[in-house]
N, C-alpha and C positions, 0 to 999 in steps of 0.2 A: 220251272216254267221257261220262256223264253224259245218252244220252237217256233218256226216262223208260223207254223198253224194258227199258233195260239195269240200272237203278235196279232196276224191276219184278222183272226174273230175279235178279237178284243177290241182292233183299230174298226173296224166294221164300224161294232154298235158304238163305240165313242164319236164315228163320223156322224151317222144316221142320229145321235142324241145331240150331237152339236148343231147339227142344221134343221132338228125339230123344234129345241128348244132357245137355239140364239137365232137361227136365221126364219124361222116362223117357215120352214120349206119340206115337202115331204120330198128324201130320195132314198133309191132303193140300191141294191148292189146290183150290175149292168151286165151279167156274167164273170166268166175264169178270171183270177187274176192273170193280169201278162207278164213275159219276162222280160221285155224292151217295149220302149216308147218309141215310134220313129219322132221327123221332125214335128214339132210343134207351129203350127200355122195359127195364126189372128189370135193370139193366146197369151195369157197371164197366168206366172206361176209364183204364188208366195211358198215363201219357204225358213225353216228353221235348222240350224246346226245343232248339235247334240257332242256334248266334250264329257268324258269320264270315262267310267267303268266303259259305256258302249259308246263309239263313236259312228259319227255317221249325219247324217241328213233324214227331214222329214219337207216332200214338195207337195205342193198340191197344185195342179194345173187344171186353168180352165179357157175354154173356148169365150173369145171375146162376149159372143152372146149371153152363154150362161153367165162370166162373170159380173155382167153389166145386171142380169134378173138376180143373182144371188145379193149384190152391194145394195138393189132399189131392197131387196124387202128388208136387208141386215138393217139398213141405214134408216128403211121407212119414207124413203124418199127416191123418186125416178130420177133413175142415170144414164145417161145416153153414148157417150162415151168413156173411154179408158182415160181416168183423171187421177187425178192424189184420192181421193174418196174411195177410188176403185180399189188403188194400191192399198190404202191401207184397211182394208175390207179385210182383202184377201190375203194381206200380210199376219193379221187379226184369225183369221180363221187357221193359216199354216199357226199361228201362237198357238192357239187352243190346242188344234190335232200335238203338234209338238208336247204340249202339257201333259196333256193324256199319255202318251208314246211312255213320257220319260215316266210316268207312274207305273206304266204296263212293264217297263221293262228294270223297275229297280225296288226296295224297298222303299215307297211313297218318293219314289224320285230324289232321295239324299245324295245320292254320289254320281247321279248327271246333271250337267249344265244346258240349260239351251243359249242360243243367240240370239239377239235379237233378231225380230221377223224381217225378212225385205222380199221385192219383190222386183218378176224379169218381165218383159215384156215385147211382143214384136211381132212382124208379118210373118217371119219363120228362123225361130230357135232349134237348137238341140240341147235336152238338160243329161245330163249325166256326171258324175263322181269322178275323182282318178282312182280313188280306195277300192283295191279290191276287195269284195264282201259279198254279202247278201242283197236279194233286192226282192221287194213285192210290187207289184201296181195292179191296185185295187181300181177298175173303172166303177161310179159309182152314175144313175139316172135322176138327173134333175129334169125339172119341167123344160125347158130351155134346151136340153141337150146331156153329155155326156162330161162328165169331170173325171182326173184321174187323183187318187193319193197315192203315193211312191213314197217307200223307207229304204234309205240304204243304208246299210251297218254295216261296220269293218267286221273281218272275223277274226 
């Protein structure tokens, strides 16, 4: 296991099940995955580290808007702006995807570690790695707009 194909499918439907069934939200995959992100404008990105056998990063970035509709429905409650609730939404959700990642990519996940979630935030970011590796970004369609997941692995 383990080519990026298979990473790609697997991270898919663990996205699309994570935000059916914790974020109450349908979305769908948005087209090709890309191989760069430019900058990130009015955006929040939580994110998880990955130490072991694979190392690497799991981000998921979202446009202030979508993150603001994904936290009301996670949370159950309307959010109007970028707060702690927001952060840790989407800190919360990089956990999950992270969770999943480290299952996809080991035997039940015994020999990767994650870190804890945190999250960036700003008018206009750039995220990227200094590890040279692999990289996928998945754009994914929420009602609200576009999100991306991004995994980068060292090789």
């Amino acid at each position: 296991m383990n080519s990026f194909a298979e990473i790609s499918e697997k991270l898919i439907e663990s996205t699309i099940e994570i935000f059916t069934g914790m974020v109450m939200m349908e979305v769908t995959v948005a087209g090709e995955s890309l191989q760069k992100l430019g900058p990130l404008k009015h955006s929040i990105t939580g994110m998880v580290g990955l130490a072991g056998t694979h190392k690497g990063v799991l981000a998921v970035h979202f446009p202030k808007k979508v993150a603001l509709e994904v936290t009301s429905n996670f949370l159950g409650m309307d959010v109007a702006e970028i707060n702690e609730d927001v952060q840790d939404a989407i800190g919360e959700i990089a956990n999950m995807l992270g969770g999943n990642l480290k299952t996809i990519l080991s035997d039940r996940g015994k020999d990767i570690q994650l870190s804890l979630p945190s999250t960036i935030s700003g008018d206009e970011y750039a995220f990227s790695s200094q590890a040279e590796g692999d990289q996928i970004i998945i754009p994914f369609q929420a009602p609200a707009g576009i999100f991306y997941v991004e995994v980068e692995l060292e090789q």
